[in-house]
C-alpha positions as a Markdown table, in Angstrom:
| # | Residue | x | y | z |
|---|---|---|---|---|
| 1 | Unk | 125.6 | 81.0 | 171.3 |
| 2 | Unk | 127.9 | 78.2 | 170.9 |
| 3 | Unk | 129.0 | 76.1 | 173.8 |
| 4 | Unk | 132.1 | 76.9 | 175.9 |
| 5 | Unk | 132.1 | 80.4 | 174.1 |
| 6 | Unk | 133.7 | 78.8 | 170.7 |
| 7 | Unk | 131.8 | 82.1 | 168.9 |
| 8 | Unk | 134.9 | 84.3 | 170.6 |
| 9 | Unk | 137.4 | 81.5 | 169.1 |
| 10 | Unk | 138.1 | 83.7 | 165.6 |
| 11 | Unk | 138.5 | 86.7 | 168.4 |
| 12 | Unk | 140.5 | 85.4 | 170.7 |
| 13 | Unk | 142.8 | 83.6 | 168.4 |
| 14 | Unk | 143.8 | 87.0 | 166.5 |
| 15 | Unk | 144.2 | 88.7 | 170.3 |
| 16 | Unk | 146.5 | 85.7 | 171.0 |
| 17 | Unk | 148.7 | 86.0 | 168.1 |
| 18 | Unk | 149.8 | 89.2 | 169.1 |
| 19 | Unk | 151.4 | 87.5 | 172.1 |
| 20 | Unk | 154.7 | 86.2 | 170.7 |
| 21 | Unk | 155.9 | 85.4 | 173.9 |
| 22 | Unk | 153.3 | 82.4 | 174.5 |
| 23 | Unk | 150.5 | 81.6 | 176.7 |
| 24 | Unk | 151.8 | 83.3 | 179.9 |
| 25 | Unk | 152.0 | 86.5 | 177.9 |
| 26 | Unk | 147.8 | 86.3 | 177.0 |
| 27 | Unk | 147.3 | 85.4 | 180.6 |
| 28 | Unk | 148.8 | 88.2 | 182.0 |
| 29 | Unk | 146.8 | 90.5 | 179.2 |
| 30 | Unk | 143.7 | 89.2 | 180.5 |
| 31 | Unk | 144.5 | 89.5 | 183.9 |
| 32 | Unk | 145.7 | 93.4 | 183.2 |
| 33 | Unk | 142.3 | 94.4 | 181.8 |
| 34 | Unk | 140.3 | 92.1 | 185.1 |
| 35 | Unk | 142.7 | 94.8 | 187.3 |
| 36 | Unk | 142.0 | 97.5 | 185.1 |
| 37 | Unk | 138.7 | 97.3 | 183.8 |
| 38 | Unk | 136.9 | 95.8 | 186.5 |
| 39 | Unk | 136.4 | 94.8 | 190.1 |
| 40 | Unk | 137.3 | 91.3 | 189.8 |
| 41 | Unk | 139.9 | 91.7 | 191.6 |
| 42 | Unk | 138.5 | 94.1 | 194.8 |
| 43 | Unk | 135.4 | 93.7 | 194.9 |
| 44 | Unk | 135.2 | 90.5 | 196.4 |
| 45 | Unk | 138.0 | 88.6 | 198.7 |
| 46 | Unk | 141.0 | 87.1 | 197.1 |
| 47 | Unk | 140.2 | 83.3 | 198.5 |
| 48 | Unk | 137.0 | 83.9 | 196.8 |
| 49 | Unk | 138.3 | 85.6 | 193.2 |
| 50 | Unk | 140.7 | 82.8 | 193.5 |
| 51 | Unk | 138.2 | 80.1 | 193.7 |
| 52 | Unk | 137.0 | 81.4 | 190.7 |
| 53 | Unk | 139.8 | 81.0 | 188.3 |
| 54 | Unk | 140.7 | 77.5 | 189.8 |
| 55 | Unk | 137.0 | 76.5 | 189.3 |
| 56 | Unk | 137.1 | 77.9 | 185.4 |
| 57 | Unk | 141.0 | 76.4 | 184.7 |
| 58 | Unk | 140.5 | 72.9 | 186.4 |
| 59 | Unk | 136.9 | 72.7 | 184.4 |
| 60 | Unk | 138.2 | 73.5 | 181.5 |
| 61 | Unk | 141.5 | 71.0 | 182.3 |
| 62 | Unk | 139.1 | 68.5 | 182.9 |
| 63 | Unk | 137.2 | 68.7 | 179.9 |
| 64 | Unk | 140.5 | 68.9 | 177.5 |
| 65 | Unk | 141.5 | 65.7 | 179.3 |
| 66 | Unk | 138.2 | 64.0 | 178.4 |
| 67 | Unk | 138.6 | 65.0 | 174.9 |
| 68 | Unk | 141.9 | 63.9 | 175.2 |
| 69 | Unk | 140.7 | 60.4 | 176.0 |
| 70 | Unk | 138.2 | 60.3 | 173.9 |
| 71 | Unk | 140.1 | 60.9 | 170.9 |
| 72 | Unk | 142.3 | 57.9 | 171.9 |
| 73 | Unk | 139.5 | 55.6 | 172.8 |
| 74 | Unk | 137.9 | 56.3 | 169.1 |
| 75 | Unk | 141.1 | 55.5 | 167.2 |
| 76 | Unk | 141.6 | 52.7 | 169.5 |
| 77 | Unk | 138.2 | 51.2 | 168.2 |
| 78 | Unk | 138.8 | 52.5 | 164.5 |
| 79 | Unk | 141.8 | 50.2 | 164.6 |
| 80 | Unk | 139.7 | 47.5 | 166.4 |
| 81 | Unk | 137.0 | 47.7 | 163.7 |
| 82 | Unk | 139.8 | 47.8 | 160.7 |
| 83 | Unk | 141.7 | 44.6 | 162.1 |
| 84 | Unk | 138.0 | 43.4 | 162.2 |
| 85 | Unk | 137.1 | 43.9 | 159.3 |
| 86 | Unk | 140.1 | 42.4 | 157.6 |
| 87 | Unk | 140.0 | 39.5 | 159.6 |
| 88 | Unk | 136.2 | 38.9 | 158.0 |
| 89 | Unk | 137.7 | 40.1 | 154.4 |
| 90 | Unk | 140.6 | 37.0 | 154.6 |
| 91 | Unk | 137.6 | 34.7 | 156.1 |
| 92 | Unk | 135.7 | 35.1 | 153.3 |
| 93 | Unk | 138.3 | 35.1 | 150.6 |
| 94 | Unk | 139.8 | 31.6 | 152.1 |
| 95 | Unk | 136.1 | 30.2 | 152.2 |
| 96 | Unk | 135.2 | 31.6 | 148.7 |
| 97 | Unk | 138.7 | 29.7 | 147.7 |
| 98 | Unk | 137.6 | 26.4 | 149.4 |
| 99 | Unk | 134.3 | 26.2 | 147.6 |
| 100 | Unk | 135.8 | 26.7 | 144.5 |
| 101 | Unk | 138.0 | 23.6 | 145.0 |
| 102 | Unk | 136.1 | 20.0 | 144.3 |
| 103 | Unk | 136.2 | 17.5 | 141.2 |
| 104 | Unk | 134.8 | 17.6 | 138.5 |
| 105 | Unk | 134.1 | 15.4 | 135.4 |
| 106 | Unk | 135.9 | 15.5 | 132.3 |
| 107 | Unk | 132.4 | 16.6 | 130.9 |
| 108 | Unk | 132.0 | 19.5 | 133.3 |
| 109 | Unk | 135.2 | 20.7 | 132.5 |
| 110 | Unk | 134.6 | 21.2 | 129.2 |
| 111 | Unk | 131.2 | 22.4 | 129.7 |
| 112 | Unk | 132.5 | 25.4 | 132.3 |
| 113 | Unk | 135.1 | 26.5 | 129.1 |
| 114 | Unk | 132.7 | 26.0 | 126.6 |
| 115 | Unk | 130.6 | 29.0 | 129.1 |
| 116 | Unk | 133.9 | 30.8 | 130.3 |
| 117 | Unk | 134.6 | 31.0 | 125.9 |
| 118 | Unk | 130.7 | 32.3 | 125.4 |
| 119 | Unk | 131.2 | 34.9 | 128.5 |
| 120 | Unk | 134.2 | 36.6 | 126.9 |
| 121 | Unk | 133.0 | 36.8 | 124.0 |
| 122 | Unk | 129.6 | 38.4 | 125.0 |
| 123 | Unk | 132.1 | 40.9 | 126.9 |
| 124 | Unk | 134.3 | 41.9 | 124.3 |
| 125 | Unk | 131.7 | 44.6 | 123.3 |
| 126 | Unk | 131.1 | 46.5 | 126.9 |
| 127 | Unk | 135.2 | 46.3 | 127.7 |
| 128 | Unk | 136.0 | 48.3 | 124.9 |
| 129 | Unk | 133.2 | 50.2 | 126.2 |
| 130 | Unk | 135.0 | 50.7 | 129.2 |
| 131 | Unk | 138.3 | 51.4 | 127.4 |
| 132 | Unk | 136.8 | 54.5 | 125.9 |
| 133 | Unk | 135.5 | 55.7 | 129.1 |
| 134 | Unk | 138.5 | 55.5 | 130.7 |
| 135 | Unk | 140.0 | 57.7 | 127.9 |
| 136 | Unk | 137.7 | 60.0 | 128.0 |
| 137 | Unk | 138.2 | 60.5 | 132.1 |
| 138 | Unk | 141.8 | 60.9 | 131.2 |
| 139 | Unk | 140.8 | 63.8 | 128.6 |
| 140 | Unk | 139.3 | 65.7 | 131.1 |
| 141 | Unk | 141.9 | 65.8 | 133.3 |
| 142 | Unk | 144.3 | 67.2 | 131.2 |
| 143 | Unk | 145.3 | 70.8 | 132.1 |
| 144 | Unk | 144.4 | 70.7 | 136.6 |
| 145 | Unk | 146.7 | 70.8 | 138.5 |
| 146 | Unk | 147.9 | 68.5 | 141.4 |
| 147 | Unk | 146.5 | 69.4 | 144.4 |
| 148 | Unk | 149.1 | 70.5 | 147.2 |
| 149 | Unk | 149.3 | 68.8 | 150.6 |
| 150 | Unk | 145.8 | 70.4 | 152.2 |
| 151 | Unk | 144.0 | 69.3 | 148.9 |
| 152 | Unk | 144.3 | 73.1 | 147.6 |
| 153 | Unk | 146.4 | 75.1 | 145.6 |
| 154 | Unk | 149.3 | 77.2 | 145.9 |
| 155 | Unk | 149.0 | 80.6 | 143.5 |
| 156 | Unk | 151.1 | 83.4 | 142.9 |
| 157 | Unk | 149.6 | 85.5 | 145.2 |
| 158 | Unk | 147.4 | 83.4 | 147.9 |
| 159 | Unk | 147.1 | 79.8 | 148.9 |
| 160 | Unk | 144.0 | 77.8 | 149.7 |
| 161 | Unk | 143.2 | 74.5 | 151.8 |
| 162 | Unk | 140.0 | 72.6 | 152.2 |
| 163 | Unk | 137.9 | 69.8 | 154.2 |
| 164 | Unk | 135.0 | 68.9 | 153.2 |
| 165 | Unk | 133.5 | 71.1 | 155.6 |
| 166 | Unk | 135.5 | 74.3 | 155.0 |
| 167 | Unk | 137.8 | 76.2 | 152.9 |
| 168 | Unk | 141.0 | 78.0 | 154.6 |
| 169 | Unk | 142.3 | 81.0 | 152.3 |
| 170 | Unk | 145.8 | 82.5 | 153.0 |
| 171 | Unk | 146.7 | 86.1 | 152.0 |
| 172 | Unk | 150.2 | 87.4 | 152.5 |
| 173 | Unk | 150.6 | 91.3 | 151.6 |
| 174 | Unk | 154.5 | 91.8 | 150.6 |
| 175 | Unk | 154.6 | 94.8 | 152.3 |
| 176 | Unk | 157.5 | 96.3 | 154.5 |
| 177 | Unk | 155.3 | 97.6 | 157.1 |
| 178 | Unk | 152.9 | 95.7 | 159.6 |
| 179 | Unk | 149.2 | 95.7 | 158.3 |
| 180 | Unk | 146.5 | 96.2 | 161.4 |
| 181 | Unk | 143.1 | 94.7 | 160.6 |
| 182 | Unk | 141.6 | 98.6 | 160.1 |
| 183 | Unk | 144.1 | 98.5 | 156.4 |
| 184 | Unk | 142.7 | 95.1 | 155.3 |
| 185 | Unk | 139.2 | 95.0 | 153.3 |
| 186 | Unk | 138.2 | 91.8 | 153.4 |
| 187 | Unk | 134.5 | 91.5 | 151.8 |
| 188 | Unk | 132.6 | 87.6 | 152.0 |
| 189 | Unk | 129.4 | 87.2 | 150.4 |
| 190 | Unk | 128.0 | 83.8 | 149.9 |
| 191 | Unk | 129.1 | 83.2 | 146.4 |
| 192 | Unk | 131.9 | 86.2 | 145.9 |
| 193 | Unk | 135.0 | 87.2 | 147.8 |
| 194 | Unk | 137.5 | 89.9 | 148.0 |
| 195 | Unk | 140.5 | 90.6 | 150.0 |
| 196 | Unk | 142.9 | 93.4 | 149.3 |
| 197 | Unk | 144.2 | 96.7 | 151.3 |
| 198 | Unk | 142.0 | 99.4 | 151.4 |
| 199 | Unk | 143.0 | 102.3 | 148.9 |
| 200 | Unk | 144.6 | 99.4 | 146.8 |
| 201 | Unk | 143.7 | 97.0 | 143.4 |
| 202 | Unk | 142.6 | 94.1 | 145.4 |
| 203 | Unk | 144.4 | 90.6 | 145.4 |
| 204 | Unk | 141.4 | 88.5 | 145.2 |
| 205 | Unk | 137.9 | 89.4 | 143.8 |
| 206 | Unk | 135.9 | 87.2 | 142.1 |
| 207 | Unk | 133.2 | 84.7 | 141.9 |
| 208 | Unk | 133.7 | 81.7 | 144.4 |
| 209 | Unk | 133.3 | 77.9 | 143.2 |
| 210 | Unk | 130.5 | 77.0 | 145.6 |
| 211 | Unk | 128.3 | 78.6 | 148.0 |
| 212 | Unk | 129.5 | 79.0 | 151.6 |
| 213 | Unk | 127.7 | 80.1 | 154.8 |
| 214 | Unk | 128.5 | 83.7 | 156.3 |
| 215 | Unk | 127.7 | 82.9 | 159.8 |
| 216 | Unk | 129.9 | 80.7 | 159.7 |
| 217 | Unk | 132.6 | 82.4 | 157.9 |
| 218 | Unk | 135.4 | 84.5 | 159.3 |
| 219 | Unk | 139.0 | 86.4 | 159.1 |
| 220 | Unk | 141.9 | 87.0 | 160.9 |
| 221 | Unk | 145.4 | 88.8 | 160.4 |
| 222 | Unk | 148.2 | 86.6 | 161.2 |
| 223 | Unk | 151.9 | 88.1 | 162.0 |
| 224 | Unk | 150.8 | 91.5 | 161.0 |
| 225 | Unk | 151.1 | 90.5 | 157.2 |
| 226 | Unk | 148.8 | 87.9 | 156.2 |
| 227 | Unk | 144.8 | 87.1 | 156.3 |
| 228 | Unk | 143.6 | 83.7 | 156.8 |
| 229 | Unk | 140.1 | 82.9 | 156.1 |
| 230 | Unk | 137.8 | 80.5 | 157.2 |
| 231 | Unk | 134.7 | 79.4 | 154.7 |
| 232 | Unk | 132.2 | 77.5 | 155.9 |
| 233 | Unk | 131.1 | 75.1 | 152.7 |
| 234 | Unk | 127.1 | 74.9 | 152.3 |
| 235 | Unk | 127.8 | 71.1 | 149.9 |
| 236 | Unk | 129.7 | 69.6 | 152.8 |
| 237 | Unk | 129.7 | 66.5 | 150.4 |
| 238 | Unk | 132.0 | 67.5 | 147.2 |
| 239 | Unk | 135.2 | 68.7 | 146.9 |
| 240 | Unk | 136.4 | 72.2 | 145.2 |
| 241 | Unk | 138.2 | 71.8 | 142.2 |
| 242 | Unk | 139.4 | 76.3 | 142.7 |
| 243 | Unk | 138.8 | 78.6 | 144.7 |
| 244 | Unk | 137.9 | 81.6 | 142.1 |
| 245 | Unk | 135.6 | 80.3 | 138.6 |
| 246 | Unk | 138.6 | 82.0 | 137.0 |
| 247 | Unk | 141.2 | 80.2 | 138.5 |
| 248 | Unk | 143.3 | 77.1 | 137.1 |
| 249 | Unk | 141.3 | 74.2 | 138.2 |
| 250 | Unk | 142.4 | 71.3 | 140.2 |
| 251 | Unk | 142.1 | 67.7 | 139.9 |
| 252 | Unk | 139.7 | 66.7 | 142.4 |
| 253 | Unk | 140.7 | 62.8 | 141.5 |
| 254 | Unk | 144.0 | 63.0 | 143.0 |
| 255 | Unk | 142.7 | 64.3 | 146.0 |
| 256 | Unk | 143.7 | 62.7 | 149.8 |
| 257 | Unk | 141.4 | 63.2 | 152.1 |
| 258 | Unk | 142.4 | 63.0 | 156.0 |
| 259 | Unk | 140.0 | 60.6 | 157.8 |
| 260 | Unk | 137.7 | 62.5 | 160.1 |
| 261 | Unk | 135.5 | 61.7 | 162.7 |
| 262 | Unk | 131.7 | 60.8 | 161.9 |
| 263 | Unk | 130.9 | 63.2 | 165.3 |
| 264 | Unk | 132.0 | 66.3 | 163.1 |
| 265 | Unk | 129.4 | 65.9 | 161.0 |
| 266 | Unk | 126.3 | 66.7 | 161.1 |
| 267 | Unk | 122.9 | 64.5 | 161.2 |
| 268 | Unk | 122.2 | 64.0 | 157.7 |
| 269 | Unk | 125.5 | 63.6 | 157.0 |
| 270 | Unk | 126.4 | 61.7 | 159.2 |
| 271 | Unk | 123.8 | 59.0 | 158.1 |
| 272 | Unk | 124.6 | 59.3 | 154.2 |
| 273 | Unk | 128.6 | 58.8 | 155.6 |
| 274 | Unk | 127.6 | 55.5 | 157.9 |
| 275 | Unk | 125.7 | 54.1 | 155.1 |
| 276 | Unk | 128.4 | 54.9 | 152.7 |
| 277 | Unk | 130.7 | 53.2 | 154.6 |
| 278 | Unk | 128.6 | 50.0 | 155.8 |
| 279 | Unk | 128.1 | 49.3 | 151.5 |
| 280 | Unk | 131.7 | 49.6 | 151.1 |
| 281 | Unk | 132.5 | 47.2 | 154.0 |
| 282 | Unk | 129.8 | 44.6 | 152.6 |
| 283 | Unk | 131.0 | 45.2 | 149.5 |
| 284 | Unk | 134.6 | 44.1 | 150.3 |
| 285 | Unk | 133.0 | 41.2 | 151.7 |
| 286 | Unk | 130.9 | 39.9 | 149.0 |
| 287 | Unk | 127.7 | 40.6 | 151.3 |
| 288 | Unk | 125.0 | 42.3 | 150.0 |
| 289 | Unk | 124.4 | 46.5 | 150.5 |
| 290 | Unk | 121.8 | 48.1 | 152.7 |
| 291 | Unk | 119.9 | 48.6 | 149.8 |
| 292 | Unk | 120.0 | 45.3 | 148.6 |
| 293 | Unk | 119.6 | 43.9 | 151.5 |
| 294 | Unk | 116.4 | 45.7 | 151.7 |
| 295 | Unk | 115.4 | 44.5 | 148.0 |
| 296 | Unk | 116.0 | 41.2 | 149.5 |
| 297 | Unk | 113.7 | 41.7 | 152.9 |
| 298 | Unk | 111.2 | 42.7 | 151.0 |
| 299 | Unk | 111.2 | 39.8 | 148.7 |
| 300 | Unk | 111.1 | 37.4 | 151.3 |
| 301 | Unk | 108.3 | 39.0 | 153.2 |
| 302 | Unk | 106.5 | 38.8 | 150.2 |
| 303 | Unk | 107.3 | 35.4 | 149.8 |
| 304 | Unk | 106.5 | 34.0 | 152.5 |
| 305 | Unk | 102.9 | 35.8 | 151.9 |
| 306 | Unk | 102.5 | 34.1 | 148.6 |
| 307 | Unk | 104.1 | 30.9 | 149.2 |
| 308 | Unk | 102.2 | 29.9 | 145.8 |
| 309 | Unk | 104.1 | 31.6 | 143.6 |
| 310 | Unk | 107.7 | 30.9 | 142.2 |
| 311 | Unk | 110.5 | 33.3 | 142.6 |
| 312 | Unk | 113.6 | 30.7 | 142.1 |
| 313 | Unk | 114.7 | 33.1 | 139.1 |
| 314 | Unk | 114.3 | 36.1 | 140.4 |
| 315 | Unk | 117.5 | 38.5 | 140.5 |
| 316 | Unk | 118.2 | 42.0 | 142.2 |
| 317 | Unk | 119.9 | 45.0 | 139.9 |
């Protein structure tokens, strides 16, 4: 069972939606069913029920403050790191730009243009290379569609979101009644879906893009009319380009992600992430990646156990 009873979060949030009036409304509904339902309230003295619900409210207070705090401290030292990290990128670039300033000969000079005229023309071949590949990317986008504002799409009839965790689905039945969940069929598989009103031509059924996980996977009805739905994404590493094979596909290029936090990931992603990011940061900096960097340690090591041998020309790929 999840911590702090998160598995009664999909439950809980569909009770509380049916409280319009706010939070003092679902309190009271909860404390209606304790009177009625149970002996919370009688069978024990009312210092000591009290005690209770202090104990639960100012734990849980306390734990939404640490959250709270913790939140701010990480994007305090997200912003630390970025000024750091720009501070090192300008470093560099003004160092780089002092080495590259010193005399030179008249017969350097010209032997640096004579090299600078032999390296463009030995790249004329691979630009045009490039050219074509760029083309070519362009040719495949033609025909997706922009992605909206949660890296979705917006259909005729339903709406969908996404992470790269999950995928958020929004139904809403034009309908002049309000739907209760006992009307709605709602039918997740791991690679199909299908939502509709019972009796009726349903408004999605289909094959899904990717494979999602059904434990993790749930529904509500919202305002009596519409049915979100969470999917949990199996690849938590790629992006959806539709929802339904047979839907008009997206441009997953245009994409803009929201920066998340590395603690919502889990292990193995997490890692792949962090090493993702610590290339792109060396990278930036002119430093070498973890994996060359590795290359390079293992060079050396060997080096220095072979000091007889000559590895002056020696160049990682």
């Amino acid at each position: 069972m999840a911590d702090d009873g998160q598995v009664f979060d999909a439950i809980l949030l569909g009770i509380a939606e049916q409280h319009k009036e706010g939070v003092s409304s679902f309190l009271n509904t909860i404390a209606n069913f304790l009177a009625r339902k149970t002996d919370f309230f009688t069978g024990v003295p009312q210092e000591q029920w009290e005690k209770v619900l202090l104990t639960a409210f100012r734990t849980a207070g306390a734990k939404a403050e640490a959250i709270e705090k913790q939140k701010i401290k990480e994007r305090e030292e997200t912003e630390k790191k970025r000024k750091e990290i720009l501070r090192k990128k300008k470093e560099a670039e003004e160092k780089a730009n002092e080495s590259q300033i010193s005399e030179i000969t008249d017969e350097e000079a010209a032997q640096i243009i004579k090299e600078e005229q032999a390296k463009k023309q030995s790249n004329s071949e691979p630009e045009s290379v490039d050219e074509k590949a760029d083309e070519e990317v362009e040719e495949s986008e033609k025909g997706k569609l922009k992605p909206n504002a949660g890296n979705g799409c917006d259909l005729a009839n339903y709406s969908w979101t996404q992470t790269l965790q999950d995928v958020e689905v929004k139904v809403p039945f034009k309908i002049n009644f309000p739907l209760k969940s006992r009307d709605v069929q709602v039918v997740i598989a791991k690679r199909s879906l299908k939502v509709g009103i019972k009796g009726h031509i349903p408004i999605i059924s289909g094959e899904l893009c990717n494979d999602v996980k059904l434990e993790d996977s749930v529904w509500v009805l919202q305002d009596a009319k519409t049915v979100v739905i969470t999917l949990e994404k199996i690849n938590q590493m790629s992006w959806w380009d539709r929802l339904i094979t047979t839907d008009q596909p997206i441009s997953t290029k245009k994409i803009s992600p929201e920066p998340s936090k590395l603690s919502d990931l889990d292990g193995e992603t997490r890692s792949l992430v962090e090493k993702m990011m610590y290339d792109q940061k060396q990278k930036e900096l002119g430093l070498p990646t973890s994996e060359e960097k590795k290359k390079k340690d293992i060079l050396e090591t060997f080096m220095k156990q072979h000091p007889e041998m000559d590895f002056s020309k020696c160049k990682f790929n």
